[in-house]
N, C-alpha and C positions, 0 to 999 in steps of 0.2 A: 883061610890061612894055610891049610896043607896045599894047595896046588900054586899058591903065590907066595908065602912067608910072611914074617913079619913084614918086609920094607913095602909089599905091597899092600897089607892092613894098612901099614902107620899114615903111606905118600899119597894113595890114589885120590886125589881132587884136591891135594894139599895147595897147590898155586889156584886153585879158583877158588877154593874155602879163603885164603888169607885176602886173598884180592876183594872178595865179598865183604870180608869181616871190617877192613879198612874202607870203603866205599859205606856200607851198614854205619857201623860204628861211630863215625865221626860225624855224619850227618843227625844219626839222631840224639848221640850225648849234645853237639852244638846246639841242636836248635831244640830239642826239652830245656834245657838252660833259661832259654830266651824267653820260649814261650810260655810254661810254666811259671815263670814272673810274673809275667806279663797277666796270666789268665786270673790266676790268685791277688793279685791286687787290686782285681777289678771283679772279687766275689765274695759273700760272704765270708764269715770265719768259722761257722759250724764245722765238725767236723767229715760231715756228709757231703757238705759241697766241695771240701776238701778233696774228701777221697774220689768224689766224681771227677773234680777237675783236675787232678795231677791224672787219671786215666784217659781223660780226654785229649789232654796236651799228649800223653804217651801216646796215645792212640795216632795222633796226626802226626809226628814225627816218625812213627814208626810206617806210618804208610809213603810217606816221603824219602826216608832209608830206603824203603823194599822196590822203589823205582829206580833208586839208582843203582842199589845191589841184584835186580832181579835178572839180569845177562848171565851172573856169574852163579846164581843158585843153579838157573837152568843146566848150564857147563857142567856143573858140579855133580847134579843128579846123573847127568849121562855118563859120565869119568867113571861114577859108582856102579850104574847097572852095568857097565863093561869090564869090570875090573876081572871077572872070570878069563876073559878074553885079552888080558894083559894089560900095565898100564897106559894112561894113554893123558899127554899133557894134553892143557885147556886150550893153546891156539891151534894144535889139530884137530879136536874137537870142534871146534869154532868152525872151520875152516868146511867140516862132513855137514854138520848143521847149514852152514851158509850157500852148500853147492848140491843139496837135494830140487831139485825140480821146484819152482813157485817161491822157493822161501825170500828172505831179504834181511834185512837188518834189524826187522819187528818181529822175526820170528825170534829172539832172541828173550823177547817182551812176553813169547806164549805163555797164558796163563798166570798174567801179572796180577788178573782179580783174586784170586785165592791166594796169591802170596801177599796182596796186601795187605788184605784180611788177619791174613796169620801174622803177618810182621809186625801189625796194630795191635791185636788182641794180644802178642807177646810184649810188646814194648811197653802197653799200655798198663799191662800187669804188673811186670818186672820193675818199670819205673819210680811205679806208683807204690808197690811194698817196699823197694829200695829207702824211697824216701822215709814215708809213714815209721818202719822198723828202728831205721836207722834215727830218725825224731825219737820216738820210745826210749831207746838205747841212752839215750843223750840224757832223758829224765831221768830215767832208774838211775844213772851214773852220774848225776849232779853233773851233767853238761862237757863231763871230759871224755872225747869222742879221739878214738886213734884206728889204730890198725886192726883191732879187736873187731873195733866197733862196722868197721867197712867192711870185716872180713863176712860175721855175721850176716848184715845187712844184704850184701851181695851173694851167700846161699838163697837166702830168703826169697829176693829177686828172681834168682833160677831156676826154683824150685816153683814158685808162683808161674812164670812168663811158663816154662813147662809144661804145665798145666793148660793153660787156656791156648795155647798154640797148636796142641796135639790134634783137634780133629781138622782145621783147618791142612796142617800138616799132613793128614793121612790122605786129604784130597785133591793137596798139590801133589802128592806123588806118585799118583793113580794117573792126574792129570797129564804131567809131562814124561808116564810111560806112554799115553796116546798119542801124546803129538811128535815121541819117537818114530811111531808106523803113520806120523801123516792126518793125525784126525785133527780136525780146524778148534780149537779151542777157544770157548768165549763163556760168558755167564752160564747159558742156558745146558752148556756141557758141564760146568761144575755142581750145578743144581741135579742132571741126572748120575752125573759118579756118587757126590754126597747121599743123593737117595740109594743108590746100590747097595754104598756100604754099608746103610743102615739095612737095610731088607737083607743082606747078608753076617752080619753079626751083631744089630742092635748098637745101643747107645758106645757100649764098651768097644766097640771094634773102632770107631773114632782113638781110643786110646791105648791102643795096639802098639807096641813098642814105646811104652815110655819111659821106663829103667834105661835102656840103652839111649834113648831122647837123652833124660836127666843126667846121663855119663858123663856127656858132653856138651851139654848147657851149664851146668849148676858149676862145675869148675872153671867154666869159660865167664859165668857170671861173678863166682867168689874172686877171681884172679884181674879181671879186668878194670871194676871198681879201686879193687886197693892197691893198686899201680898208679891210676889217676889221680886217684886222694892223696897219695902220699907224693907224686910229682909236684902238682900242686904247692904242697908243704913245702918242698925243697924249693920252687921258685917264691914261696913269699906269699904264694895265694890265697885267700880263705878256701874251708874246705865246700866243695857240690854242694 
């Protein structure tokens, strides 16, 4: 903050976070929707298989998000590690990325197995308590579900997806500071940074930074929910 200000706190990666979040976003609330129907009507009704199955649907929706949003995490993470060195928009980025020696258009993909990872185990999370909470909420309150109810429901989400994304998280960003200097990125490089981090701080270094994580998830998850639920409302629609 002291050598950039606030506007460089609030703005650096802001065009590639929103680009992300809308590319993320809409691919996986569309098709958990779909799928999720789809998986549960065709499962038991225990509540176990329940819970399995609304993570399982998260889980594949979220890995389908994180391929079409994963150009713009990459952008993102660079905009952030240069933000000392001034801001710097996403199609110049693009452009330094795109014009190193060997790169192409799939370098933009580096390191998409750990983001799936992450994008699934968050989505899968987050979805899945969304829902589950948000059912609970409905009983304790005889079925009358509003603004409250989504507000809750979508901490809950944030707070949960936070959680299980963080070590995933820790090793995509380990990741694409290597493939910043060049180093080729595939499974068997996430398997040796994963080991690192653990031989260098145990299970807890996976969860390194997650108060500032949850800063920025848990409001992005209370807010986003009860925008949708309540559009919804105003077109006529039943609620998610």
């Amino acid at each position: 903050v002291g050598s950039g200000g606030l506007k460089r706190l609030a703005l650096t990666g802001l065009d590639s976070s929103m680009a992300r979040e809308v590319f993320y976003n809409a691919s996986r609330w569309v098709l958990y929707g779909a799928i999720s129907k789809h998986m549960l009507s065709s499962s038991e009704d225990g509540s176990s298989e329940r819970f399995a199955t609304r993570f399982a649907a998260g889980f594949l929706c979220g890995v389908v998000g994180s391929l079409a949003a994963n150009p713009f995490d990459l952008i993102r993470v660079r905009q952030q590690s240069m933000a000392l060195e001034g801001m710097r928009g996403a199609p110049s980025v693009i452009r330094e990325v795109l014009s190193n020696r060997g790169s192409s258009f799939f370098t933009l993909y580096s390191g998409w197995q750990v983001n799936c990872v992450r994008a699934g185990l968050f989505t899968g999370g987050s979805m899945m308590s969304y829902e589950l909470v948000k059912s609970e909420l409905n009983v304790l309150r005889d079925g009358k579900e509003d603004f409250w109810t989504h507000t809750v429901a979508g901490g809950a989400m944030g707070i949960v997806g936070t959680l299980l994304y963080m070590p995933a998280d820790a090793v995509r960003t380990a990741i694409y500071n290597q493939s910043a200097r060049g180093v080729h990125v595939d499974v068997k490089t996430a398997a040796l940074v994963a080991s690192h981090i653990y031989q260098t701080g145990g299970l807890a270094r996976f969860w390194r930074g997650t108060l500032p994580a949850a800063a920025r998830t848990v409001p992005a998850c209370t807010l986003f929910p009860v925008a949708m639920e309540q559009s919804r409302s105003l077109l006529g629609l039943d609620y998610f």
